[in-house]
N, C-alpha and C positions, 0 to 999 in steps of 0.2 A: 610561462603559460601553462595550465594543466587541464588536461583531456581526464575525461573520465569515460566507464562505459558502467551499464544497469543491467541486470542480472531478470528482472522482470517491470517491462513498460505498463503491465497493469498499476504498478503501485504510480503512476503520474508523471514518471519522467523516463525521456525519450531515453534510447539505449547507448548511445552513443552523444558525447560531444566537447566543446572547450570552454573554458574558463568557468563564470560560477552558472552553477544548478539552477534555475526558476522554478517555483512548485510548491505547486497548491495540494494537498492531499485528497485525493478522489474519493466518492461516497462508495464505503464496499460492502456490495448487497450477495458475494459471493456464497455466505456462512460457514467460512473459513478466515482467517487470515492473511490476507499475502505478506508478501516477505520479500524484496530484492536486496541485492548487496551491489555495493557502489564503490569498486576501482576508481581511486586518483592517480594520476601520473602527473610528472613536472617534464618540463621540455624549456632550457633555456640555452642561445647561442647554438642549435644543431645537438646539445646533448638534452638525454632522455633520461629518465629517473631508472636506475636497476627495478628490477624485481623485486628483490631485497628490503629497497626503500618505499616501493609503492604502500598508499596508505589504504584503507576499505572499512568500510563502514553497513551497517543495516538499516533496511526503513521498515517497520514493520504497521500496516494501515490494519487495526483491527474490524473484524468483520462487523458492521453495524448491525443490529439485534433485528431478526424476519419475525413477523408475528403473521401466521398462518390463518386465514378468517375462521371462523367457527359458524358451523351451520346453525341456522335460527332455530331459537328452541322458541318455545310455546309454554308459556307458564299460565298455571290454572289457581284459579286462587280459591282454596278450598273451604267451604261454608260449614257454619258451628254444625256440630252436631246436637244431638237434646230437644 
């Protein structure tokens, strides 16, 4: 069996738990990155994986692009001269 734990539940999965990961990638409107890192451990017959051997990995969900409204401009449409 392997337990994992998560470094950050913003990036979609829970902080803790066993066997495999379920995860869908959350929309992230932060305008930054997040970034968790994801401890695996094995556990079989009562022994537990060293330190040593645990495995870890990164998820990093990059920040989806904020476009800030712009105030209404007023365009004049300017007539010939002559």
């Amino acid at each position: 069996m392997f337990s994992w734990s998560n470094s950050l539940a913003a990036i979609g999965i829970p902080v803790s738990g066993t066997g495999n990961i379920a995860y869908t990638a959350p929309n992230n409107l932060t305008g930054s990155d997040l970034v968790g890192t994801i401890v695996l451990s094995a556990t079989k017959n009562g022994c537990s994986t060293a330190v040593a051997n645990e495995q870890s990995f990164t998820i990093t969900i990059k920040a989806s692009p904020v476009v800030n409204a712009i105030a209404t401009r007023r365009c004049v449409q300017e007539r010939p001269r002559g």
